[in-house]
C-alpha positions in Angstrom: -3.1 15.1 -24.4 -2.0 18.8 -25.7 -4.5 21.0 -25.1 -7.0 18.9 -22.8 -7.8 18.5 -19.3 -5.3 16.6 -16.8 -5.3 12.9 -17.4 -6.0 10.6 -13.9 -2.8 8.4 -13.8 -4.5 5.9 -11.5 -7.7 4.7 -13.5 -8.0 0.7 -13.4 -7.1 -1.3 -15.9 -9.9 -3.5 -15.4 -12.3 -5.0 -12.6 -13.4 -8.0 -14.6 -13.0 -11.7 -14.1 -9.8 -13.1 -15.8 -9.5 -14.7 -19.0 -10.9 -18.5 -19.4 -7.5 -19.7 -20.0 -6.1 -19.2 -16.8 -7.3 -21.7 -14.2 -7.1 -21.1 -10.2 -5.6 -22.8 -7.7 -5.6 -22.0 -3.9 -2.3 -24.5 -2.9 0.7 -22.2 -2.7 3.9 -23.3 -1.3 4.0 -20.6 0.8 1.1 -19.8 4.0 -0.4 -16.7 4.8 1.3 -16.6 8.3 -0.6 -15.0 10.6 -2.1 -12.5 8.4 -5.6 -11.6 9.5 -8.2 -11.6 7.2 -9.0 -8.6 5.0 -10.8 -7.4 1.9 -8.2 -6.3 -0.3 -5.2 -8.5 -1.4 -2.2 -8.4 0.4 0.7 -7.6 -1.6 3.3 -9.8 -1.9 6.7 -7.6 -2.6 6.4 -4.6 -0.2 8.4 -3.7 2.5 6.9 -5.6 5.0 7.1 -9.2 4.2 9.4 -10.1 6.3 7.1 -10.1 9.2 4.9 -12.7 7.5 7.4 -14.9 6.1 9.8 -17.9 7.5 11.1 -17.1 11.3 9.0 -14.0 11.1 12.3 -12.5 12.8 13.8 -10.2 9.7 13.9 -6.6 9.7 11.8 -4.3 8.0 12.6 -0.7 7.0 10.3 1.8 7.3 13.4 4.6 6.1 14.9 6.2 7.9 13.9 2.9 11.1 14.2 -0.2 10.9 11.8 -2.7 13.1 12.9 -6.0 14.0 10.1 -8.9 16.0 13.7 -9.9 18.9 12.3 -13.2 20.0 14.0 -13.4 22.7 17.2 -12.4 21.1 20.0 -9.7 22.7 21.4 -8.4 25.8 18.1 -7.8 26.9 16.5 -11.2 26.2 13.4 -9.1 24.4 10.4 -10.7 23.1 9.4 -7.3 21.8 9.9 -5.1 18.7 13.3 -3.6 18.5 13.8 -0.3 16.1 17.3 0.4 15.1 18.6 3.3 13.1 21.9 3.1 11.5 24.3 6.3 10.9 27.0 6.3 8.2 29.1 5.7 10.0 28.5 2.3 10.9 28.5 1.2 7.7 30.6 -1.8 7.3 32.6 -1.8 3.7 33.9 -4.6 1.9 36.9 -4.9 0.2 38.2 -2.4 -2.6 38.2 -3.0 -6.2 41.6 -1.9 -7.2 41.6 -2.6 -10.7 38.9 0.8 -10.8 40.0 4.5 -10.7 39.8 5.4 -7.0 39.8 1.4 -5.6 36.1 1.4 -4.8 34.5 -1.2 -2.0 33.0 -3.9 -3.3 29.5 -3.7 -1.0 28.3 -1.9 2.2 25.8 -3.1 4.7 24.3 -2.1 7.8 24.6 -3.5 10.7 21.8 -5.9 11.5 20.4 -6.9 15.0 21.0 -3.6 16.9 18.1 -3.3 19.3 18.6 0.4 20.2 15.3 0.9 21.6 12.6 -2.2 22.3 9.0 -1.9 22.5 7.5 -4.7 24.7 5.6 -5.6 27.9 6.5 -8.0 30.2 3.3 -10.3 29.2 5.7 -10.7 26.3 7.4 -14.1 26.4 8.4 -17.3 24.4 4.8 -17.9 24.0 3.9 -14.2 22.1 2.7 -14.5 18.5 3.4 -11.7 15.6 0.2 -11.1 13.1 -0.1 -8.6 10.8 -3.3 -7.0 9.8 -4.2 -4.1 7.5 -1.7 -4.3 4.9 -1.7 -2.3 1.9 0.7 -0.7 -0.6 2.5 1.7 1.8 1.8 0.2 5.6 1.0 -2.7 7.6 -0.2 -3.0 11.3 2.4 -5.7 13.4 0.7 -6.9 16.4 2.6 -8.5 19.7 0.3 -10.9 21.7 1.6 -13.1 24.7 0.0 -15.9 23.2 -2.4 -17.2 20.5 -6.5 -15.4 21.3 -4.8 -13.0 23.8 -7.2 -9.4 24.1 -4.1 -7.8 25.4 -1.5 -6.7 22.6 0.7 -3.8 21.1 -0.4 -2.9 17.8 2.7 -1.3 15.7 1.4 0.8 12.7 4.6 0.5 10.1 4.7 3.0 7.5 7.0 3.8 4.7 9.1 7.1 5.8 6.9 7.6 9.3 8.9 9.7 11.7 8.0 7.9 15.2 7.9 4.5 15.7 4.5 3.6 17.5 3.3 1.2 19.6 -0.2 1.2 20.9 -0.6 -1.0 24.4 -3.6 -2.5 25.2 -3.9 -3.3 29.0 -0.5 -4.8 29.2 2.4 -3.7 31.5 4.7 -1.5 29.0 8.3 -2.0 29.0 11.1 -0.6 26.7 14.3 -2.3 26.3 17.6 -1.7 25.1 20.5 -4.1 23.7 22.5 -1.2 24.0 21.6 0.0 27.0 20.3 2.9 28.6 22.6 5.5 30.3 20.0 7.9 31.1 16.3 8.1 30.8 15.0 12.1 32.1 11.4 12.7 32.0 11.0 16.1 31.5 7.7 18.6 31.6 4.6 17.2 29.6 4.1 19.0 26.0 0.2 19.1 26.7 -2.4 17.5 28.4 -2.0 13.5 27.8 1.6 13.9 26.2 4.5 12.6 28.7 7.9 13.3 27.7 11.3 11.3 28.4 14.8 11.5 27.1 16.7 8.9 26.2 20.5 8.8 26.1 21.9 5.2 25.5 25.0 3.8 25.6 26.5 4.7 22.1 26.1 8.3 22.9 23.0 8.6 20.6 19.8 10.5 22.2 16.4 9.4 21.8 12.7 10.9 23.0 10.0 8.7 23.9 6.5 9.9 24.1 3.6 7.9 26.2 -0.4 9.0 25.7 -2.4 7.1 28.4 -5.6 6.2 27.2 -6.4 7.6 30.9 -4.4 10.8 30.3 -2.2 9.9 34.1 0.8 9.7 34.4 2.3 6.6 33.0 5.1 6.4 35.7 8.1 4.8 33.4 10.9 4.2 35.8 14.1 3.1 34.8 14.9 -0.5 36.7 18.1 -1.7 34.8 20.3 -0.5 32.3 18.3 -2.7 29.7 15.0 -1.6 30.9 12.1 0.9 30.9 9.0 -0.2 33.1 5.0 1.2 33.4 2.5 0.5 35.1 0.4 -3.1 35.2 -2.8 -3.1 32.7 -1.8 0.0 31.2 -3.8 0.8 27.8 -2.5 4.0 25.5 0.4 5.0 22.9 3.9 5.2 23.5 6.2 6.8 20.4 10.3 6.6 20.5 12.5 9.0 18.0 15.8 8.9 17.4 17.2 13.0 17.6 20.8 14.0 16.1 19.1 17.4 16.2 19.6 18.5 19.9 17.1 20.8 20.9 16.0 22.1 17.5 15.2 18.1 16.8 13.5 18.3 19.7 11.5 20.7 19.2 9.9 19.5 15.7 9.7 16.3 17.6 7.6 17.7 20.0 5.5 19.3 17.8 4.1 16.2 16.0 4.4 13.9 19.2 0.9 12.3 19.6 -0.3 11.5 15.9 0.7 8.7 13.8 0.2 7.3 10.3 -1.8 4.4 9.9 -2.0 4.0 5.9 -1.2 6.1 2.6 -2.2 6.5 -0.9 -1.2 7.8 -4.1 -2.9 9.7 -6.9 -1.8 11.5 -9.6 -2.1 12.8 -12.9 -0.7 14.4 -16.2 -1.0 17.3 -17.8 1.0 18.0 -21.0 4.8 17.4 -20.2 4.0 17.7 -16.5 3.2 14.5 -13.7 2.3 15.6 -10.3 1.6 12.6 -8.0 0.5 13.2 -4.2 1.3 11.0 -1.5 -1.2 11.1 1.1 -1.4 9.5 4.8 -4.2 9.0 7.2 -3.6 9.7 10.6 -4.6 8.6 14.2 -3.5 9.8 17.7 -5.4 10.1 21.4 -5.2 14.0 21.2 -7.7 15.9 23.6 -7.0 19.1 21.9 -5.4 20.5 18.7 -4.3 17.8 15.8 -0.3 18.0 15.7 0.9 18.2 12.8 2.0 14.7 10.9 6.1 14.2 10.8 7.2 11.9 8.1 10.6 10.9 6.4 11.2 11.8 2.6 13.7 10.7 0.4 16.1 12.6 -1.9 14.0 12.1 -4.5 11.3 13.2 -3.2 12.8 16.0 -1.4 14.3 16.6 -5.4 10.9 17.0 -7.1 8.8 18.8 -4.3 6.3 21.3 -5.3 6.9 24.7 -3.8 4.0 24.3 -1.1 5.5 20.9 -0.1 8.8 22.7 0.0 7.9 24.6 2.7 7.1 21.9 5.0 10.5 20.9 5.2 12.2 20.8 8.3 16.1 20.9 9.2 15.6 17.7 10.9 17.3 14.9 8.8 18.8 11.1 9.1 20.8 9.1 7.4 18.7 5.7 5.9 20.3 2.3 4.8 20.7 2.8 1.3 19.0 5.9 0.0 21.1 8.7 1.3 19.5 11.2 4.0 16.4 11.2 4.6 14.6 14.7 5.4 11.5 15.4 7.9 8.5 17.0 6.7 5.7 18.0 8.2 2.6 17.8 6.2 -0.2 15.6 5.7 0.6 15.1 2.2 3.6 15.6 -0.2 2.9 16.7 -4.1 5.6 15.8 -6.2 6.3 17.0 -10.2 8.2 15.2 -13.0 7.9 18.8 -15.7 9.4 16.7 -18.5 7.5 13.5 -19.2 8.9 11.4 -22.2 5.4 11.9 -24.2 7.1 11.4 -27.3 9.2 8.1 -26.9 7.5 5.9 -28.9 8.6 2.7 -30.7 11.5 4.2 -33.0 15.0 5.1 -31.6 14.9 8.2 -29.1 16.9 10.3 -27.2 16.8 13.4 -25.0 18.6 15.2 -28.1 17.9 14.0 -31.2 14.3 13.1 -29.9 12.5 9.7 -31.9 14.2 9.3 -35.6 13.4 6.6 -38.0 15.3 8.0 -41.0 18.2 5.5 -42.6 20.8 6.6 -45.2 21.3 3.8 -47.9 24.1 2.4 -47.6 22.9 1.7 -43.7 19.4 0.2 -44.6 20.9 -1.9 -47.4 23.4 -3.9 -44.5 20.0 -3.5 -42.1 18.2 -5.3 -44.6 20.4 -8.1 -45.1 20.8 -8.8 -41.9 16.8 -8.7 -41.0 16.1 -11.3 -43.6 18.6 -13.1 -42.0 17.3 -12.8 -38.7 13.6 -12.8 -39.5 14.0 -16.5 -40.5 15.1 -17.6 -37.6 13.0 -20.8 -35.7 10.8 -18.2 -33.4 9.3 -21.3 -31.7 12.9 -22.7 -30.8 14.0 -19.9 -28.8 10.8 -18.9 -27.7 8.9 -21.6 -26.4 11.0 -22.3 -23.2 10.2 -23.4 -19.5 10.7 -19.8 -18.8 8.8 -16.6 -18.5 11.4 -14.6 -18.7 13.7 -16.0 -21.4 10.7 -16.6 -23.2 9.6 -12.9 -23.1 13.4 -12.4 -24.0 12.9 -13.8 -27.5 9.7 -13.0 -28.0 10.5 -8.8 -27.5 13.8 -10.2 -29.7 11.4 -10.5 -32.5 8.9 -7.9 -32.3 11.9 -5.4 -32.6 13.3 -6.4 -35.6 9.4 -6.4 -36.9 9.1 -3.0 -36.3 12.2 -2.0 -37.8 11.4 -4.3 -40.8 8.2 -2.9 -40.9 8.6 1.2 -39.9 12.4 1.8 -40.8 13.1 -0.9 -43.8 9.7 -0.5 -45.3 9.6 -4.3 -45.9 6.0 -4.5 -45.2 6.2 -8.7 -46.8 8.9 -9.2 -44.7 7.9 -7.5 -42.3 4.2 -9.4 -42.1 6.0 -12.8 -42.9 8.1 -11.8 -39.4 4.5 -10.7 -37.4 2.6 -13.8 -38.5 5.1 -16.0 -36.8 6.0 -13.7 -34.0 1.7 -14.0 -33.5 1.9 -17.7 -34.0 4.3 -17.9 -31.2 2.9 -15.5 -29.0 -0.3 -17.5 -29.5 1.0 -20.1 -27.2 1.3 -18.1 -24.3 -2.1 -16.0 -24.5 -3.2 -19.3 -25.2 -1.2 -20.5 -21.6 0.0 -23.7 -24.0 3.6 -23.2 -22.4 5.8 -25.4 -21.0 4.7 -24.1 -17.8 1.2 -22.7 -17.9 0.2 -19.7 -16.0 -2.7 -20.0 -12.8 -4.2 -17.8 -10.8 -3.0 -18.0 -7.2 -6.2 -17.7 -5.3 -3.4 -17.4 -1.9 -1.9 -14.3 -2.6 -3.8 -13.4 -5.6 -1.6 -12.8 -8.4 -0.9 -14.8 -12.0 2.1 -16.9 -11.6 4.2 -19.6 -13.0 3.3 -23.3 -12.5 6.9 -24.1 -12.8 7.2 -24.4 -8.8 4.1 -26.1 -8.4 5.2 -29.1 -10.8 9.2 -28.7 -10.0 9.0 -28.4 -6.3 11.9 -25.8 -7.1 11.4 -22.1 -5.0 13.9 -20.8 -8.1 12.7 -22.7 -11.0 12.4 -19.4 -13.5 13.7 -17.2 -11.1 11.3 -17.5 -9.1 8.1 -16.4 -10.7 5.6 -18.9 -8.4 6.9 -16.7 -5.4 6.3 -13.6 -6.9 9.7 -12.7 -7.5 10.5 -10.2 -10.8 7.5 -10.4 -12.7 7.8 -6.8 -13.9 11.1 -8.2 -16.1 9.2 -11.2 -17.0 5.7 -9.2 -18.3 7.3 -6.3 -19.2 8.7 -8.5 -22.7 5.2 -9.8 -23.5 3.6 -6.5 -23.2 6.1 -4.9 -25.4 5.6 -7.7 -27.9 1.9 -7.3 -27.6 2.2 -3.5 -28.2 4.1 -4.3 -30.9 1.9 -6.6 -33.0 -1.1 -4.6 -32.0 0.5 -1.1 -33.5 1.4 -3.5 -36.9 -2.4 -5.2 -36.6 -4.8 -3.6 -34.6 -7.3 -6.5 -35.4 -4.9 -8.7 -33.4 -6.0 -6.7 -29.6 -9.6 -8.4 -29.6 -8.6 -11.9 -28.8 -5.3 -10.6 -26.8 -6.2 -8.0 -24.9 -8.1 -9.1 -22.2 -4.9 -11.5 -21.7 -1.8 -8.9 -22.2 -3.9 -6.6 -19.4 -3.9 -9.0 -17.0 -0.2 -9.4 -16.8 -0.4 -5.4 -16.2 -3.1 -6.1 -13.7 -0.9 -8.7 -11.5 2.5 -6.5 -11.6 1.2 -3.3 -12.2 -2.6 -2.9 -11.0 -3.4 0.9 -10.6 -6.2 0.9 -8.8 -7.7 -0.4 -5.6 -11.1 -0.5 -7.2 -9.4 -4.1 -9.0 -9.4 -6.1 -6.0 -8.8 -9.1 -8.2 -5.0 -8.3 -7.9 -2.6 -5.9 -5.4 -2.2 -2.4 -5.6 1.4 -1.5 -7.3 2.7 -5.3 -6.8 6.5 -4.2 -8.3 6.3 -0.6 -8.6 6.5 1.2 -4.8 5.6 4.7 -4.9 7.4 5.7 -1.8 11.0 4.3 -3.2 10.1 5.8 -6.6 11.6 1.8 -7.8 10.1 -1.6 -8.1 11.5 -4.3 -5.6 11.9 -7.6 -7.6 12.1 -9.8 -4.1 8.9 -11.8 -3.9 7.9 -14.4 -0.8 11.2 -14.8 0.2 12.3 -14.1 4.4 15.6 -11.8 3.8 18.1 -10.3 6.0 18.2 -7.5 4.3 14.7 -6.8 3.0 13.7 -5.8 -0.8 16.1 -6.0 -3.3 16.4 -5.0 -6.8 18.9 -5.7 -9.3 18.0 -5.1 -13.1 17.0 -1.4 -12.8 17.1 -1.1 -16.9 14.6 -4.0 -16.7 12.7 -2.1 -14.2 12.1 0.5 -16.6 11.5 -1.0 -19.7 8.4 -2.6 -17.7 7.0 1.0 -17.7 7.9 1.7 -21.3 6.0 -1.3 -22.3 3.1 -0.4 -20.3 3.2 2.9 -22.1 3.5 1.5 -25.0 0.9 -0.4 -24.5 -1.6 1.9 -23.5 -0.9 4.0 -26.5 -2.2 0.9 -28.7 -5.5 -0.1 -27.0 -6.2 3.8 -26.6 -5.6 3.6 -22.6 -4.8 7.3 -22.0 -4.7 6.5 -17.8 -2.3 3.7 -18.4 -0.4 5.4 -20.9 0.2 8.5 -18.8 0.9 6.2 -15.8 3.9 4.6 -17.9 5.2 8.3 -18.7 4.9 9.3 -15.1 6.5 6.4 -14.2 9.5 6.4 -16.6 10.0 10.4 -15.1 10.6 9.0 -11.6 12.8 6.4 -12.5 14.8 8.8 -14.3 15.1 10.1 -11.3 15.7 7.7 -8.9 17.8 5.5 -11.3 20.4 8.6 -11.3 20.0 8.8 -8.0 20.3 5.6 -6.5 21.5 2.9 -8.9 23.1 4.9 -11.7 26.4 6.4 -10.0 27.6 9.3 -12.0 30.7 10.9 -10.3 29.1 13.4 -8.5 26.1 11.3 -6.7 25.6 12.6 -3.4 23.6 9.6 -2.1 25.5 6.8 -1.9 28.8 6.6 -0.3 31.9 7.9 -2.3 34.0 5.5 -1.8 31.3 3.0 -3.4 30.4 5.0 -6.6 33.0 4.3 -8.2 31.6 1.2 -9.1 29.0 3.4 -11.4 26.1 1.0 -10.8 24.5 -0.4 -7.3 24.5 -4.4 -8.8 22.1 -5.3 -6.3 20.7 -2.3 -4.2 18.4 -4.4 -0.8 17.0 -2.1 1.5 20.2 -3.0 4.0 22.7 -3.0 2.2 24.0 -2.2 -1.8 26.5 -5.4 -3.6 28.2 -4.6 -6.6 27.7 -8.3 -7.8 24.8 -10.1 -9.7 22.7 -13.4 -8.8 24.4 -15.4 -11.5 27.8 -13.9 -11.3 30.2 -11.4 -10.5 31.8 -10.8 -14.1 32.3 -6.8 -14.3 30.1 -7.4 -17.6 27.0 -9.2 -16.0 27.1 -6.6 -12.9 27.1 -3.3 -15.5 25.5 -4.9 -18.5 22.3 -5.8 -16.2 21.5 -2.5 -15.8 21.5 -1.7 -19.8 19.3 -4.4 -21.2 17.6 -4.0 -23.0 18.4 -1.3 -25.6 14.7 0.6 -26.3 13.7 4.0 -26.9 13.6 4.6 -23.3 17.2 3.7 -22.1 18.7 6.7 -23.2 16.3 8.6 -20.7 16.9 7.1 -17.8 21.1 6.1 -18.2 22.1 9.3 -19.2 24.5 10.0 -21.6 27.1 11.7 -19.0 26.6 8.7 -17.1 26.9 6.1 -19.7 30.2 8.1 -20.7 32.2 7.7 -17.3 31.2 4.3 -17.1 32.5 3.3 -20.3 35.3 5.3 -19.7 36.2 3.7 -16.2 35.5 -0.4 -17.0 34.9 -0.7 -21.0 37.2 2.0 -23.4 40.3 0.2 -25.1 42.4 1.5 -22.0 40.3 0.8 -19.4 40.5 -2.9 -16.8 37.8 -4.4 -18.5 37.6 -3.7 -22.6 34.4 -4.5 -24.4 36.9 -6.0 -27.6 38.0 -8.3 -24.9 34.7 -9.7 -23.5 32.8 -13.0 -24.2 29.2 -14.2 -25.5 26.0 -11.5 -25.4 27.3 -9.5 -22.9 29.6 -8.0 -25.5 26.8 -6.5 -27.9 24.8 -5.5 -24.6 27.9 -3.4 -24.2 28.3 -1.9 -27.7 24.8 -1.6 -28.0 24.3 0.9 -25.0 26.9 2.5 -26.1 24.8 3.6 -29.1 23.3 6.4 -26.7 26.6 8.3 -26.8 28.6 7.0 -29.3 26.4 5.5 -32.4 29.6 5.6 -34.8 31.6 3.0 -32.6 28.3 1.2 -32.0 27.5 0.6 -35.9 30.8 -0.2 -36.4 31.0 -3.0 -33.9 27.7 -4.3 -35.4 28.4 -3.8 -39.1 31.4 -5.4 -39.0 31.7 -7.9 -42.1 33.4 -11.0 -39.4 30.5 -10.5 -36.5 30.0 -13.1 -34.5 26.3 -14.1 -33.3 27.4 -15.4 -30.4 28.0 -11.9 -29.5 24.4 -11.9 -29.0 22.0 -12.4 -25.7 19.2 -14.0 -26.6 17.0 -10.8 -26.4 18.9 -8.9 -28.9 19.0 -8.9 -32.3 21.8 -7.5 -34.8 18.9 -5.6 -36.5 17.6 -3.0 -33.7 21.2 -3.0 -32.3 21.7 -1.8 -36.4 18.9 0.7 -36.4 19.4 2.1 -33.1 22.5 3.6 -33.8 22.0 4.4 -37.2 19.0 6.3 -36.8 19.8 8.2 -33.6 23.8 8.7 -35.2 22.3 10.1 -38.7 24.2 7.2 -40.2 
C-alpha cells in the first residue's frame, strides 16, 4: 500500500452464488416474527433482536436509551414503548472479590423495567402487535399497532447512539405514560413553527423534554390527566420526541436545537491509507420541518469520542450521559462522525510480533534444536482425531493448532519435509470441512440467510456447538478455519483454487462488507457503532448483546487479514487492519481493565477483564465456569501475532501481577489442564524468559495444553520475540 492511493475498506468479498457443497434449507427453529418483508437480509446479532424474538418484551439499547415493548406491564398498565435511561448511580453491584487487591464486585447491572417515559396511544391494548421493518446494520423501525391489519400505528425509528427517542403517530390518540410518574409536565413557548415544547419532571427528580410536530402544525393540546399520564388529542397524526436532560438549561438548549429531525438508518465506509484508517459513520435523517433542517444530535462513545478527526471534534457538545456499560456517552451534532486509527498493524503478519520488537522469526540454536524436537513430536500427532469433531469451534481449534506449528516448521525451523509432511495432513483434514464431510455438515439457512451448523437441526439442541444453528459466535468458530486456510495457502498457493470460494464464504456470513452481497448480512459479528462484535445470536435476552471472548474477537480479524494478504484481497486485507486498530481500542477500553480505565466503574476494574460484557450489565464469570483462570484466560486465547496489540503489555503486567505471579491469590504454578500454558503463553508478550522456561521445561506436561495450542508456537513465540 506505501506509496498508492487509499484503499476502500468496504469492497465485497463476493456477490456470487455459494459453493455446490453447501445445500439450503428454509426450516429454521426459529420464525421471523413479525418482521416485514424486505430486500436485504436481516441480521441476526444486532442490537435489536430482541424485539423480534421470544415475548418480544426485552429491552434494546440504543446507548445512551434503552426501549422496552411494556405489554401491559407497570404502574401504568402501558401497552406502549417505555424508554428508560439509567445513571451510575443506580447501578446495582454484586458482591466483592476479596481475595483481589482492592476487593472488587463481582458484576454490575442496570436496573431493568424502568418505564421513565412511555410512548403509546390509548388504541393501544392487549390486542396491539410489535413488527419491525427496515432493519439493517445500525437501525430498525418498531411499529405499535392496536391489532393485527390496523392503518393506525406509531412507527419508532431505533438507532444506535440517536439522541431522541421518536415516535411517529398515525391518526391515533397519543398518550405518554410513566411508571415513575410525572410530577410536573410545563409546556413552555414553541421553538418554531410546528415544534411544541413540554418539560418533564418525574418523580425521581430527573427532567425530561418532550417535543410534538403535528402533521397539521396545531397545537397538539397534551394535558396532563394523572400522575401516570400524558393525553392528545383523538386521530392525531405527527412526531412526538422525549430526551432525558441532566444538562439544565444549557441541555436544553442543544436539545432544542436538533428537536424535529431524526435518524432513520446509517452506514459505514472507510478506507486506508498507509498506517492510517479513517472510517465515517453516516446517518440519514427525516423530520416534518417547514423551515431550516436542524441539525442531527446523536450519542458517541468513548471510543469514538477517542479517535475523532479534528472537524468531528468540533461538533461536540457538553451535553453527555451515562450508558449501561460503555462509560459516558457524549452528544454531537453532525450528520456524520470521521474517525482515524494513525497506527494500523500493516506489518503483523504470520511470525511472532509486537509493538516493540515488531515481527521476528530469528531462533538461536540451542532454542530451534528443543523447537525441533518438540515439532516432530507434535507434527505426528492423529490431525483427524482431534480434528474431526461434532464441533465448529473445537474443530477450528485443532485445525489453527496445526497450521501454527506448520508455519513455524516451515518459516522458523526451516524443515521444509517436515514441514510439507505436517501441510499434507493439515490439507487432508481440512479437506473434510471445505468438502462439508463433517460430523455436522454446514447449510445455508435460506431464514435468516447465513451458513450455519446442522447440529441443531439433527440434535434438537438450541446449544449443541454453542450455538452455531442460532447464529451465536461464528466469528470464534470461522475465524480458526480462515487462519488455517491462510496458512496452507501462504505454504501452497496452488491449494486457494479449489478452497477459496469456500474459506470466503465463511468471511461472507460473519463478516460480509458490503451491502452489494445480499446473499448474507452486513457486518453479522462485527458492529461498527460498538467498535466490538456481539457473539449473542437468536436468543431473547434480558440484557441484550453479549460478548465474552474478546481475544477471540480479534483473532477473527487477524485471520481475515491474513487472509486477504494470501488471495491478494487488498479491501479485505485493509478491512482486517482497520479492524484490529479499533479493537485495540475498544478492548483497552472496555474489556481490558488497566488501572487507570476511566469507563467502567472503579470498584469493578479491579477484576482486569469484563468476563462477559451484555449491553446491561458486565459479569466477571464465563459460560462454562467461574474458575479465575477460564474468566482471564478467555480473553488471551489464542496466542498470535496480533495479541500483543490489542492486550497491551502494561495491561498484561498488572494482571499477572494481581491474579497469576508466585505471590499473587491465584498462581499459574498452581493451576490445572490447558488453562495453565494459555497463561504462560500470554505471558510471552512481556516476559518471554519465564514463558520459555515454563515451556522448555525437560518434565512438561501435555496436559498443560488446550486443545488449540501447541508446545511448538508457544516455543517460538517467546523465543523469537525474547531473542532467545
Amino acid at each position: 500500500m506505501e506509496g498508492r492511493g487509499a484503499t476502500d475498506c468496504f469492497q465485497p468479498v463476493a456477490t456470487g452464488a455459494l459453493p455446490s457443497q453447501l445445500p439450503s434449507r428454509g426450516d429454521h427453529p426459529v420464525p421471523r416474527l413479525g418482521i416485514a418483508p424486505q430486500g436485504s437480509p436481516v441480521s441476526t446479532n444486532k442490537f435489536y433482536t430482541n424485539l423480534f424474538l421470544g415475548s418480544q418484551g426485552q429491552g434494546v439499547w440504543t446507548h445512551p436509551y434503552s426501549i422496552t415493548w411494556s405489554k401491559g406491564s407497570g404502574n401504568a398498565g402501558s401497552w406502549g414503548m417505555a424508554v428508560s435511561h439509567i445513571d451510575a448511580n443506580r447501578r446495582a453491584d454484586g458482591p466483592q472479590n476479596t481475595a483481589l487487591p482492592g476487593a472488587p464486585i463481582h458484576y454490575f447491572i442496570n436496573p431493568i423495567g424502568i418505564q421513565s417515559v412511555i410512548l403509546s396511544a390509548v388504541e393501544l391494548g392487549p390486542s396491539t402487535i410489535l413488527s419491525t421493518s427496515n432493519l439493517k446494520a445500525f437501525s430498525a423501525n418498531a411499529v405499535l399497532s392496536p391489532q393485527a391489519g390496523s392503518s393506525s400505528n406509531i412507527t419508532f425509528p431505533l438507532v444506535q447512539g440517536m439522541g431522541f427517542v421518536t415516535g411517529i403517530y398515525t391518526t391515533l390518540m397519543p398518550t405518554l405514560q410513566s411508571s415513575v410518574f410525572f410530577r410536573s409536565v410545563t409546556q413552555v413557548a414553541s421553538l418554531r413553527v410546528g415544534v411544541f415544547k413540554y418539560r418533564i419532571i418525574l418523580e425521581d427528580n430527573k427532567d425530561w423534554l418532550l417535543y410534538a410536530m403535528p402533521s397539521n402544525n396545531q397545537d397538539p393540546r397534551l394535558q396532563l390527566v394523572s400522575n401516570t399520564q400524558i393525553q392528545g388529542l383523538r386521530f392525531w397524526s405527527g412526531t412526538i420526541q422525549v430526551a432525558k436532560n441532566p444538562a439544565g438549561s444549557e441541555g436544553e438548549a442543544t436539545y432544542d436545537k436538533s428537536a424535529g429531525i431524526y435518524p432513520i438508518s446509517a452506514a459505514v465506509s472507510g478506507s486506508t491509507l498507509n498506517e492510517i484508517g479513517t472510517y465515517t459513520i453516516s446517518w440519514r435523517s427525516e423530520g416534518s420541518i417547514s423551515h431550516s433542517r436542524p441539525p442531527l444530535l446523536m450519542y458517541a462513545l468513548p471510543h469514538h469520542t477517542q479517535s475523532f478527526d479534528s472537524a468531528t471534534t468540533k461538533r461536540k457538545t457538553n451535553l453527555r450521559l451515562q450508558t449501561t456499560t460503555k462509560g459516558v456517552a457524549t452528544a454531537v451534532i453532525a450528520d456524520s462522525w470521521t474517525m482515524q486509527e494513525r497506527s494500523l498493524p500493516l506489518d503483523i503478519g504470520f511470525a511472532p510480533w509486537t509493538p516493540r520488537t515488531r515481527s521476528r522469526t530469528a531462533l538461536s540454536a540451542a532454542a530451534k534444536q528443543l523447537i525441533q524436537q518438540v515439532a516432530f513430536s507434535e507434527i505426528n500427532q492423529d490431525y483427524n482425531a482431534q480434528t474431526n469433531l461434532p464441533s465448529m469451534y473445537f474443530s477450528g481449534k485443532a485445525l489453527a493448532k496445526f497450521a501454527m506449528i506448520v508455519y513455524t516448521t516451515h518459516e522458523l525451523l526451516n524443515e521444509t519435509d517436515l514441514a510439507t509432511q505436517g501441510l499434507n495432513e493439515l490439507k487432508e483434514v481440512f479437506a473434510v470441512f471445505a468438502t462439508n464431510q463433517q460430523m455436522y455438515p454446514l447449510v445455508y439457512d435460506t431464514v435468516w440467510n447465513g451458513v450455519v451448523s446442522s447440529g441443531s437441526y439433527i440434535t434438537g439442541d438450541s446449544g449443541q456447538d454453542f450455538g452455531n444453528t442460532y447464529y451465536n459466535d461464528h466469528h470464534f468458530h470461522y475465524s480458526h478455519f480462515i487462519y488455517t486456510a491462510a496458512v496452507i495457502a501462504y505454504l501452497d498457493p496452488s491449494w486457494l483454487s479449489l478452497n477459496k470460494a469456500w474459506v470466503n464464504t465463511l468471511i461472507r456470513d460473519a463478516a460480509n462488507p458490503s451491502t452489494q452481497d445480499n446473499v448474507f448480512a452486513f457486518s453479522r459479528m462485527f458492529d461498527w457503532y460498538h467498535g466490538h462484535s456481539f457473539a449473542g445470536g437468536l436468543f431473547e435476552s434480558a440484557d441484550s448483546k453479549d460478548e465474552e471472548s474478546s481475544s477471540e474477537d480479534a483473532f477473527f480479524a487477524y485471520a481475515m487479514k491474513m487472509w486477504g494478504h494470501v488471495i491478494g484481497d487488498p479491501s479485505m486485507e485493509a478491512r482486517g487492519n482497520l479492524m484490529l486498530s479499533i479493537l485495540a481500542r475498544t478492548l483497552d477500553s472496555y474489556f481490558l481493565l488497566s488501572s487507570d480505565n476511566e469507563n467502567q466503574p472503579v470498584n469493578f476494574i479491579g477484576n482486569k477483564v469484563t468476563g462477559i460484557l451484555f449491553e446491561n450489565k458486565i459479569d466477571h464469570t464465563t459460560f462454562f465456569g467461574a474458575n479465575p483462570e477460564y474468566i482471564q484466560g478467555i480473553h488471551m486465547l489464542p496466542l498470535n501475532p496480533s495479541t500483543p496489540l490489542t492486550r497491551k503489555p502494561s495491561f498484561i503486567a498488572e494482571e499477572w501481577e494481581a491474579y497469576f505471579n508466585i505471590s499473587s491469590p491465584y498462581p499459574a504454578s498452581t493451576i490445572a489442564g490447558g488453562w495453565r500454558g494459555i497463561l504462560y503463553g500470554n505471558l510471552a508478550c512481556i516476559d518471554p524468559q519465564e514463558s520459555w522456561n515454563f515451556f522448555a521445561q525437560q518434565n512438561f506436561d501435555g496436559s498443560w495444553l488446550d486443545g488449540g495450542a501447541s508446545r511448538t508456537w508457544y516455543l517460538a513465540f517467546a523465543a523469537t520475540i525474547g531473542g532467545l
